[in-house]
C-alpha positions as CSV (number, residue, x, y, z in Angstrom):
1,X,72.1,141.9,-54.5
2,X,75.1,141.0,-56.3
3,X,76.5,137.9,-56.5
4,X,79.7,135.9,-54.4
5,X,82.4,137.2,-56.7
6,X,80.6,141.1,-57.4
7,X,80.5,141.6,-53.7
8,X,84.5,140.3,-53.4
9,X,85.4,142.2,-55.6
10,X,84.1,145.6,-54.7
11,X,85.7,147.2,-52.7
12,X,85.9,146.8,-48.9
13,X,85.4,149.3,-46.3
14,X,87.0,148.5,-43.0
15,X,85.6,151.3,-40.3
16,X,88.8,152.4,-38.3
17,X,87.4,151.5,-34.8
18,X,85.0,148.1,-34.8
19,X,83.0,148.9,-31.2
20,X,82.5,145.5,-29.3
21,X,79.3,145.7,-27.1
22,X,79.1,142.2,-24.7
23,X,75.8,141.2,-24.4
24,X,76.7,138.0,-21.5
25,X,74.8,139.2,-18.8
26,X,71.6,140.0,-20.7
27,X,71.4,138.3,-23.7
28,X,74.0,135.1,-22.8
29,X,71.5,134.4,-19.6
30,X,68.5,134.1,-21.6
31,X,70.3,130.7,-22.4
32,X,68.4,127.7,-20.9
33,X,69.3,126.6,-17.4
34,X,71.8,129.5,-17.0
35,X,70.9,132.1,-14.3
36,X,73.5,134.5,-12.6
37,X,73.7,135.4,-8.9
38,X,73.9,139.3,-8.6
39,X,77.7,138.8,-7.5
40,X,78.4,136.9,-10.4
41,X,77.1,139.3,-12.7
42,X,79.6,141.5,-10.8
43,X,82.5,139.6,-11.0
44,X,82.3,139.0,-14.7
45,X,80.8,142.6,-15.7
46,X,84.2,143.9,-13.4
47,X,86.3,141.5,-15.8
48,X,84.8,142.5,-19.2
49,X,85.0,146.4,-18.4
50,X,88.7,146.8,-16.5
51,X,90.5,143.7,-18.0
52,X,88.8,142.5,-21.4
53,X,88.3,145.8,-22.1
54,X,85.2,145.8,-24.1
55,X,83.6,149.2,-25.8
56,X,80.1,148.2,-23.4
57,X,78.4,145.8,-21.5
58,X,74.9,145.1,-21.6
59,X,73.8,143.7,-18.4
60,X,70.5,142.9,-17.7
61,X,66.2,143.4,-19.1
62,X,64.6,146.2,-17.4
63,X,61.8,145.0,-14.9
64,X,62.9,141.6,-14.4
65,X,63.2,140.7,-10.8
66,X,64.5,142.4,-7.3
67,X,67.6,140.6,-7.9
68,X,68.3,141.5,-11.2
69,X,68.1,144.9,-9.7
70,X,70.4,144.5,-6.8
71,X,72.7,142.7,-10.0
72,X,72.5,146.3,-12.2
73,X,72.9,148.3,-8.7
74,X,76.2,146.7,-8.0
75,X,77.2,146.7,-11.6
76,X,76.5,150.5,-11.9
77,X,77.7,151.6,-8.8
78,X,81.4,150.0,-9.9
79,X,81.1,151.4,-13.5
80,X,80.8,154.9,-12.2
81,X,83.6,154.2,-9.1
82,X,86.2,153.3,-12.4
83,X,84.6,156.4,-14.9
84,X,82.7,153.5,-17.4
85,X,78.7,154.3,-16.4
86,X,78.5,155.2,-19.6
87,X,79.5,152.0,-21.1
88,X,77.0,149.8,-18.9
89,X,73.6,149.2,-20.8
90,X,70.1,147.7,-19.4
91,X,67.3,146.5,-22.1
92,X,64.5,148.4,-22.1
93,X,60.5,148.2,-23.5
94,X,58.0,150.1,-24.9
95,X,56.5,150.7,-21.8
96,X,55.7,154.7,-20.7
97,X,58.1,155.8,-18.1
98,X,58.2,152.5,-16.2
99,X,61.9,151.2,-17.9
100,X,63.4,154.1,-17.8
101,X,62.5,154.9,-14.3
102,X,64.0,151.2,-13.2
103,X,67.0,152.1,-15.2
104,X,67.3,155.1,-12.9
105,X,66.4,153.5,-10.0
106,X,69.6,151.3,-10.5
107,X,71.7,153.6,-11.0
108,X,71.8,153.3,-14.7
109,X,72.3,156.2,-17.5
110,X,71.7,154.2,-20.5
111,X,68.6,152.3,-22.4
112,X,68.9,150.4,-25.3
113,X,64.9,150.3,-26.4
114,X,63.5,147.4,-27.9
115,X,61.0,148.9,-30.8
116,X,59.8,146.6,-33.4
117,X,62.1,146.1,-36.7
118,X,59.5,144.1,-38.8
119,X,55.7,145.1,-39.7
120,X,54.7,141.4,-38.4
121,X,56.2,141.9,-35.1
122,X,54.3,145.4,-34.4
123,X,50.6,144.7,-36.2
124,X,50.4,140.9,-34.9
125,X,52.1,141.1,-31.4
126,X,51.4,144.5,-30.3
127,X,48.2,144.7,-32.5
128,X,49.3,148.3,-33.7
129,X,49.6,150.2,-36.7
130,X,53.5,151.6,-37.0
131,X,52.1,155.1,-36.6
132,X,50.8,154.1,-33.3
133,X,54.1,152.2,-32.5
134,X,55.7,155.3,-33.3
135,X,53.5,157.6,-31.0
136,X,54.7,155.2,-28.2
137,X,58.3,155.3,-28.7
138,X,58.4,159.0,-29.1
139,X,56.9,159.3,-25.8
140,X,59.9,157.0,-24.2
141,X,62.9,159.2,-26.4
142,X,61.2,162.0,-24.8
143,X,60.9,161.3,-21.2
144,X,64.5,159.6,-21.5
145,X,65.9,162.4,-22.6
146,X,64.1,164.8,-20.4
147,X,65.9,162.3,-17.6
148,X,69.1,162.5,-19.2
149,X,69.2,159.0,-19.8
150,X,70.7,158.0,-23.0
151,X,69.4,156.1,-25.9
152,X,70.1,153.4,-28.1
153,X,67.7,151.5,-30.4
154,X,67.2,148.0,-31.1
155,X,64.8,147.2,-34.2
156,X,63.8,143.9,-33.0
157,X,63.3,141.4,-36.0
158,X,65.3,144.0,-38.2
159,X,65.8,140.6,-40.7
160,X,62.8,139.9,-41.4
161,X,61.8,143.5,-41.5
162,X,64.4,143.9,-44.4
163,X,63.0,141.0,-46.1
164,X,59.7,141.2,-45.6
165,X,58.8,144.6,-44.9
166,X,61.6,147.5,-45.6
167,X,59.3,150.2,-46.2
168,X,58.4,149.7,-42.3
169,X,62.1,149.2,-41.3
170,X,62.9,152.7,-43.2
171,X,59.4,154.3,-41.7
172,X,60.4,153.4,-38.3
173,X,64.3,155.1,-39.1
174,X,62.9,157.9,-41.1
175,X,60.7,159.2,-37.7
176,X,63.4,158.4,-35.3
177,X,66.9,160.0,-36.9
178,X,65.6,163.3,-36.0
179,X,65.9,162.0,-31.8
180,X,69.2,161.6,-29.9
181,X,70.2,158.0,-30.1
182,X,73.4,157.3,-30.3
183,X,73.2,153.4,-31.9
184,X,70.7,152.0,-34.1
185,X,71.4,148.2,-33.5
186,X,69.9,146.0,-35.9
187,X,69.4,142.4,-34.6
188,X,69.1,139.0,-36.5
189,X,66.6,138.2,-33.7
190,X,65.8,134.9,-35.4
191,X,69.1,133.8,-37.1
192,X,67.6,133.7,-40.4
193,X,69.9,135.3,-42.3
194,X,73.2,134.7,-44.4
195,X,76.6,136.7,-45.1
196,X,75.4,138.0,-48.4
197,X,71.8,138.9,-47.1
198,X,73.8,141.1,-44.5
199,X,75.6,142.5,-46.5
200,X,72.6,143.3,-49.0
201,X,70.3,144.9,-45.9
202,X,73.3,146.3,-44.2
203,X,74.4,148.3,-47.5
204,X,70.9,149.7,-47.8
205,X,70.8,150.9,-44.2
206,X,74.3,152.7,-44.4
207,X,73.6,154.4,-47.8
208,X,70.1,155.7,-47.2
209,X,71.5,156.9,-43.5
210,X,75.2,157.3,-44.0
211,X,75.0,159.7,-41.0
212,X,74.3,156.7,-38.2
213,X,75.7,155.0,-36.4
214,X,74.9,151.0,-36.6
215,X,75.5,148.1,-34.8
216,X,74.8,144.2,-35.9
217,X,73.9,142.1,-33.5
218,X,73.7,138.4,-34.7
219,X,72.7,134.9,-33.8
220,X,73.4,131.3,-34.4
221,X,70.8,129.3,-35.7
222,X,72.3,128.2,-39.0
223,X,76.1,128.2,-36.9
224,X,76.6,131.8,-39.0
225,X,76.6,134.2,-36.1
226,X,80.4,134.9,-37.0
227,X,80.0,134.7,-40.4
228,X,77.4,137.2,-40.6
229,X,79.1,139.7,-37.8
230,X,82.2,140.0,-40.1
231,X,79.7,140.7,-43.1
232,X,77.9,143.5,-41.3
233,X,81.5,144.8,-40.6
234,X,82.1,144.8,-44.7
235,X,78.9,146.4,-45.2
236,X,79.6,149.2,-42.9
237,X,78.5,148.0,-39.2
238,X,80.4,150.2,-36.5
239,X,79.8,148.0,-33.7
240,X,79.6,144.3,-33.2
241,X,77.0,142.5,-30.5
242,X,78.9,139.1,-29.2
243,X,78.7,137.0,-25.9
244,X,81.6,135.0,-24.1
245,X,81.4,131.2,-24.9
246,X,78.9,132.2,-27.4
247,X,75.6,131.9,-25.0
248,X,72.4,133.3,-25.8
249,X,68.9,132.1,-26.3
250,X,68.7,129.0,-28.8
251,X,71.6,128.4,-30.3
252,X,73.7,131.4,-29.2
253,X,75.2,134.3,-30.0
254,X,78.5,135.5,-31.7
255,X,80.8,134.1,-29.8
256,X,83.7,137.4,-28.2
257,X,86.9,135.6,-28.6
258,X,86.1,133.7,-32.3
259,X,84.8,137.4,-33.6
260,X,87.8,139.4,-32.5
261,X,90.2,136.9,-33.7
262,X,89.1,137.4,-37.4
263,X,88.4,141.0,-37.6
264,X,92.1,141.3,-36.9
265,X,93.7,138.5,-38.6
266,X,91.7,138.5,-41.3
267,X,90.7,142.3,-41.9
268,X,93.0,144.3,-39.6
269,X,90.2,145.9,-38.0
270,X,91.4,147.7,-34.4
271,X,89.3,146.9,-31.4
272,X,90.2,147.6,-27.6
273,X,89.8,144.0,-26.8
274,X,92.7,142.8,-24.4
275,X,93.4,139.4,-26.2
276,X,95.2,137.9,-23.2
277,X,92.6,137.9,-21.2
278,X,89.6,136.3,-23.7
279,X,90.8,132.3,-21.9
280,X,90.4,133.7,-18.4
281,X,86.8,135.5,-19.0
282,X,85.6,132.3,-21.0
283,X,86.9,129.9,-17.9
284,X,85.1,131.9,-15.5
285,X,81.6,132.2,-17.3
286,X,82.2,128.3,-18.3
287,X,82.0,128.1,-14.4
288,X,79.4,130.0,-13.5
289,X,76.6,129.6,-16.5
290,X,77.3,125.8,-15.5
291,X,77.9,125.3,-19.7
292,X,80.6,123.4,-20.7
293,X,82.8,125.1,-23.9
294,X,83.5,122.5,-26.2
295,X,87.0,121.1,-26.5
296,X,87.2,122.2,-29.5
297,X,85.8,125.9,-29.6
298,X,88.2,127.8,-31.7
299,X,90.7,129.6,-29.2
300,X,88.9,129.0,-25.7
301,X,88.5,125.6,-26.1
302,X,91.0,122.9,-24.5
303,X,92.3,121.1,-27.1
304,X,92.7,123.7,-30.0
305,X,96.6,124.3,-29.2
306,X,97.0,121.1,-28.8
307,X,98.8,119.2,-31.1
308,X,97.7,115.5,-32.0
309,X,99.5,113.9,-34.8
310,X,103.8,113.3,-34.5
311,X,104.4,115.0,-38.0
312,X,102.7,118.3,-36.7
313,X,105.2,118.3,-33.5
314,X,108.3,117.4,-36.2
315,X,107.0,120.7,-38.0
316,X,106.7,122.8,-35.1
317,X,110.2,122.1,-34.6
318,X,111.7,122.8,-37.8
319,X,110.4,126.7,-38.4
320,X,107.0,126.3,-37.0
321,X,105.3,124.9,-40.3
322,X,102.3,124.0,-38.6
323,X,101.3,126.7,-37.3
324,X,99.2,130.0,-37.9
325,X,98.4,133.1,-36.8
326,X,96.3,131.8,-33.6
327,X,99.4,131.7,-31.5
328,X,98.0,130.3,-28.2
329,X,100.5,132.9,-26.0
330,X,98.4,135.8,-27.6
331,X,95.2,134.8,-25.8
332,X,97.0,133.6,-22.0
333,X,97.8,129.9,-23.4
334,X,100.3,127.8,-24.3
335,X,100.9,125.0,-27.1
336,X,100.3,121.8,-25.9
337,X,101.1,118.2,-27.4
338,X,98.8,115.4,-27.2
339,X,100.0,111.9,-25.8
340,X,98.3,109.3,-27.5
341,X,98.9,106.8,-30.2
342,X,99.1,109.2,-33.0
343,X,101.7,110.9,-30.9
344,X,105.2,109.9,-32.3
345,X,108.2,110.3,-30.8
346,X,108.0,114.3,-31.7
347,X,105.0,114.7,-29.8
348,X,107.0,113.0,-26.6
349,X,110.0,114.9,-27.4
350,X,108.5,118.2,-26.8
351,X,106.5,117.1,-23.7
352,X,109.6,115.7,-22.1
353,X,111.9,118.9,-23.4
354,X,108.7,121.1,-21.7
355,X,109.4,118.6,-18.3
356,X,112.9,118.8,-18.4
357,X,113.6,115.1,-18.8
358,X,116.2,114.0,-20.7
359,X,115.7,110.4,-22.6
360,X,118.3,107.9,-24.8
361,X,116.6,107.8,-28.1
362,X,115.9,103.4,-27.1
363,X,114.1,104.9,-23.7
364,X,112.0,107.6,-25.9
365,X,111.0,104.9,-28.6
366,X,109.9,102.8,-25.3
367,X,107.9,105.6,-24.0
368,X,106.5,106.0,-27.1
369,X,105.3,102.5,-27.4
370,X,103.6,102.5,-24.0
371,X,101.7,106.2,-24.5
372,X,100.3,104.4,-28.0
373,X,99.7,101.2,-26.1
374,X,97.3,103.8,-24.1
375,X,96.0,105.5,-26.8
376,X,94.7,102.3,-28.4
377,X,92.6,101.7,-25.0
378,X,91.0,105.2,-26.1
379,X,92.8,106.9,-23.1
380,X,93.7,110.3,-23.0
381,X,97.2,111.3,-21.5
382,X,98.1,114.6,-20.4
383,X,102.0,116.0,-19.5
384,X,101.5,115.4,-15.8
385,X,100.9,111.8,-16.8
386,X,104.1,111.7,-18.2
387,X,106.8,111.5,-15.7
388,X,104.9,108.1,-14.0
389,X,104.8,106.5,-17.3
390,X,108.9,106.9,-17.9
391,X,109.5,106.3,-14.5
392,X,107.2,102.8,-14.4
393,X,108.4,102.1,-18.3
394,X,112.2,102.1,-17.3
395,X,111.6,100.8,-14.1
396,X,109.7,97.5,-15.3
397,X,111.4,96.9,-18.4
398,X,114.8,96.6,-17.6
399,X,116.7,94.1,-19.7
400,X,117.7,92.3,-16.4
401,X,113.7,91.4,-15.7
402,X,114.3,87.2,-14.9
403,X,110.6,87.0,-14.8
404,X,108.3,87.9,-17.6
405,X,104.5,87.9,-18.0
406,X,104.3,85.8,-21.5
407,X,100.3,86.1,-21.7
408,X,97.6,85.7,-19.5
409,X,93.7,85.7,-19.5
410,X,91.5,86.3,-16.8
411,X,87.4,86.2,-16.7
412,X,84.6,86.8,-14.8
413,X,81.1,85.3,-14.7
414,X,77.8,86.1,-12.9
415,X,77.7,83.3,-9.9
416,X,81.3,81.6,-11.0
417,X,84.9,82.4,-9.3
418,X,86.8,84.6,-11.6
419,X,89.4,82.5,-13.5
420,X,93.0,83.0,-14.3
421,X,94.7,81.6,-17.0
422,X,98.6,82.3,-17.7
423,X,102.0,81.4,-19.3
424,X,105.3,82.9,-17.4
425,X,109.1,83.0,-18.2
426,X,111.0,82.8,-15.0
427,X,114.9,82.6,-16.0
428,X,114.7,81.3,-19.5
429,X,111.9,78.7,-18.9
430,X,108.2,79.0,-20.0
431,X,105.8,77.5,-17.2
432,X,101.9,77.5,-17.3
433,X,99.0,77.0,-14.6
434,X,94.8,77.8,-14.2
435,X,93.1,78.9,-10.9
436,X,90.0,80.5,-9.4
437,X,89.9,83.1,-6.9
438,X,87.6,85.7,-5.2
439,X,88.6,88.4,-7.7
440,X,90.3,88.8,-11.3
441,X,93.5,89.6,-9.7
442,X,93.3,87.1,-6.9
443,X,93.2,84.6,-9.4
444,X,96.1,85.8,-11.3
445,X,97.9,85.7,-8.0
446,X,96.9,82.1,-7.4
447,X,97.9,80.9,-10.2
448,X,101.6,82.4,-10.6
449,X,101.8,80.4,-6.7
450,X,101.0,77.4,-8.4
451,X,103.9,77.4,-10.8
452,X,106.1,78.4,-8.0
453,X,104.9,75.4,-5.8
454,X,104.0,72.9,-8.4
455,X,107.9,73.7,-10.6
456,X,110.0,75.5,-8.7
457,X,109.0,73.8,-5.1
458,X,109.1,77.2,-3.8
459,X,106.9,80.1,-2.7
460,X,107.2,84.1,-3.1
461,X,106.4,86.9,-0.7
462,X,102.5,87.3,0.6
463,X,100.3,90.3,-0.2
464,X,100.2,92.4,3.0
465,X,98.1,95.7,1.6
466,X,96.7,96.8,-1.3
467,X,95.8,100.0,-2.9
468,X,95.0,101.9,-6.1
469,X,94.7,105.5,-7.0
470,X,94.8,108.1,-9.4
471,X,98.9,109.2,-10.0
472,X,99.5,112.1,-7.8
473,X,99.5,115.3,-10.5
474,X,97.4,113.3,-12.3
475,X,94.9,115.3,-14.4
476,X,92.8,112.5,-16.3
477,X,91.9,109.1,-15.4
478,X,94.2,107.3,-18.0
479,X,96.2,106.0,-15.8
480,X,95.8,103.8,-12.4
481,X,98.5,103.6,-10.2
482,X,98.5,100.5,-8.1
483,X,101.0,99.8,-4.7
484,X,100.8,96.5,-3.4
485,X,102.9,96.1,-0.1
486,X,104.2,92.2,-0.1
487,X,106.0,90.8,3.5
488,X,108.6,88.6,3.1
489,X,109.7,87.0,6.9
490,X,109.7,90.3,8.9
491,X,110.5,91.9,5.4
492,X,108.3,94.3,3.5
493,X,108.3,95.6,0.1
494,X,106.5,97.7,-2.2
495,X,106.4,97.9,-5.6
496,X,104.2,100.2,-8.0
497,X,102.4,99.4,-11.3
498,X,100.7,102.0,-13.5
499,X,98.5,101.3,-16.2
500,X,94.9,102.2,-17.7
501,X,93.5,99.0,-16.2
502,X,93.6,98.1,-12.7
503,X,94.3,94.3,-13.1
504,X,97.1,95.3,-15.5
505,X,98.7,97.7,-12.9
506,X,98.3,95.4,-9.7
507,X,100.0,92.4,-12.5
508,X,103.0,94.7,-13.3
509,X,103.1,95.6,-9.3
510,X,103.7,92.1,-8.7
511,X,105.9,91.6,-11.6
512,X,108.5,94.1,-10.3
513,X,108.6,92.1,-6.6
514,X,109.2,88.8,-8.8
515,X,111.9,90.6,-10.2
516,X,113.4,91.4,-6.9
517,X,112.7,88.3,-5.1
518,X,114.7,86.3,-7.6
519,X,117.7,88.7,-7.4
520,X,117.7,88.0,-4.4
521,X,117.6,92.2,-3.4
């Protein structure tokens, strides 16, 4: 093997057409705690084949269960309705007649026969010599073909077979080119392997049987599933094994949408893959293997069109500088812009242009200040949070506020009142005052009376209902939205606070009727 720079600069052999077989339904539900009802298998098999549009599906391990039978029935039965049976693939074992028969029993044409790729694997777990191995899979080629069921041929442990044993690997290929199967597909079963050893074995394989067809199907153990797809591809691979989300046993497998994003950016290889639908297909398996895809899984995951940071928004308006190839509308999406307090007034700016609002640049900069006053409180902010926090920004603070909260502190202790301490501006002049009460806020409330009573020789409006909840349209829980409904005589009157913290949003509720009450509105 040659080393980094020798293989770089050789030169690179793209096959025209890079097959993509999806491996979800059989290999993606071998992950732990994922199990899919036969309909589901249907759903998402339908979506891969009419709308993804990948080469084949595999779909389920021969033998399993009555369910995973009905599952493959179903599966079949639509395949052949749309003219893709052909393209729908069942594992299948060394095992006489007894796979192939299931397969048929399903409705299935196609086996993809799981022989042994390393000399380990077939003297210590099936306790045979490879001429006996041999013996047996012969037998299965034969009666499949006799059936008219069609082959293709996984070398199980092919990477350790290449390491550790290749003079099996090539006895095993040697004895079995002569047979009709279409795909020999030569698995990293343990994940053991790295770029450069794939492209090593894979080189091998293509120049002692240039006349074959091969298929890499990888695995994630050292997080190079990816890594080591594209390298097969390099080395002369025709087909490519991947799952949505990444799933599989372990650590996973190749994940669909990161794998077809490079071999076309980076190598211009052609694929059939429908991009615009690789969001939709990764929603619906996030849903139904009940695993969550990271936020930020490159181009499925929810916050990798999202832009954080101000100067990135600035750039995105002057020529696009920060962005790449990955352009979210290619795979269903759409940029986003995070609200937080690394937004900037660039981030808000294209949030509010997306919303239609239109801001003075001194209401924008006051925006801004509150969606970093939330960030700092490690809250996250989406759009439809947006048009609460200009409305309650502009709304409560208007120059014209005569009353202002100048600071306050309220506690809470196991067996004690809560306390409320606080300092208020109420036309000009600074007035302080303490009290308990039965809750944080119905100290606060107490103690604003005081100053009333005890300076002003007056009251203000009583507290007739209380409630908080999320902002309709709401998406996160950043923001709390409190309405306190205050009678006044046969009056009533409701303001609205909105803030991360519930004290803070029931305060600036009864901030806003302070403000009214001394207008005299």
């Amino acid at each position: 093997m040659g080393t980094a720079e020798q293989i770089s600069s050789q030169r690179v052999i793209i096959p025209r057409q890079v097959e993509i077989m999806d491996c979800t339904l059989r290999d993606g539900e071998q992950t732990s705690g994922v199990s899919f009802l036969p309909h589901e298998k249907l759903v998402i098999a339908r979506k891969l084949l009419s709308e993804v549009n990948v080469d084949r599906i595999e779909v389920a391990s021969a033998r399993v269960s009555q369910g995973e039978k009905e599952a493959v029935g179903m599966i079949c039965r639509y395949a052949k309705s749309i003219g893709k049976l052909d393209r729908v693939e069942v594992l299948g074992f060394v095992d006489g007649n007894l796979s192939v028969d299931w397969i048929l029993s399903c409705g299935g044409r196609v086996i993809n026969l799981l022989v042994k790729g390393s000399l380990r694997h077939c003297t210590q777990q099936l306790h045979k010599s490879p001429e006996e191995h041999l013996d047996d899979i012969c037998r299965v080629l034969r009666y499949a073909e006799q059936k008219q069921v069609a082959v293709n041929l996984y070398l199980e442990d092919w990477s350790n077979g290449m390491k550790d044993s290749p003079e099996y690997v090539y006895q095993i290929v040697d004895t079995l080119r002569s047979y009709p199967i279409r795909r020999f597909m030569l698995p990293d079963t343990l994940g053991i392997m790295n770029p450069l050893q794939v492209i090593e074995y894979f080189r091998k394989m293509v120049k002692r049987y240039p006349e074959l067809h091969f298929d890499y199907h990888a695995h994630n153990d050292y997080d190079l599933a990816v890594s080591n797809s594209l390298a097969a591809v390099l080395a002369g691979a025709s087909g490519l094994h991947v799952t949505v989300n990444g799933l599989g046993e372990r650590s996973g497998n190749a994940p669909l949408a990161s794998v077809q994003a490079i071999l076309k950016d980076h190598f211009h290889a052609q694929t059939n893959i429908d991009e615009s639908r690789l969001n939709e297909i990764s929603r619906l398996v996030e849903g139904y293997s009940g695993i969550a895809v990271a936020p930020n899984q490159p181009i499925v995951g929810d916050n990798v069109f999202t832009q954080v940071a101000g100067v990135h928004a600035d750039g995105d308006s002057k020529n696009n500088l920060y962005s790449n190839d990955l352009i979210p509308e290619r795979f269903g999406r759409r940029r986003e812009y995070a609200l937080g307090k690394n937004s900037g007034r660039a981030n808000i700016a294209k949030n509010l242009e997306e919303l239609g609002l239109e801001l003075t640049p001194e209401q924008t900069r006051r925006v801004t200040e509150r969606i970093t006053e939330l960030g700092d409180k490690k809250e996250l902010v989406t759009q439809d949070d947006l048009p609460y926090i200009v409305s309650d920004v502009l709304k409560h603070n208007a120059p014209e506020d005569k009353v202002k909260l100048v600071s306050y502190m309220v506690s809470t202790s196991y067996g004690l009142k809560p306390l409320a301490s606080i300092k208020v501006e109420i036309n000009g002049q600074q007035y302080e005052a303490d009290s308990t009460g039965d809750g944080q806020y119905d100290a606060f409330v107490k103690a604003l009376r005081l100053i009333y009573k005890n300076y002003l020789g007056r009251t203000f409006p009583l507290l007739d209902n209380y409630s908080v909840s999320i902002p309709p349209g709401g998406r996160t829980d950043a923001l709390v939205q409190t309405i306190i409904t205050w009678r006044n005589g046969d009056k009533l009157l409701r303001t609205r606070g909105l803030d991360a913290d519930q004290t803070e949003a029931a305060i600036k509720a009864t901030f806003k009727m302070l403000n009214i009450f001394e207008s005299g509105e």
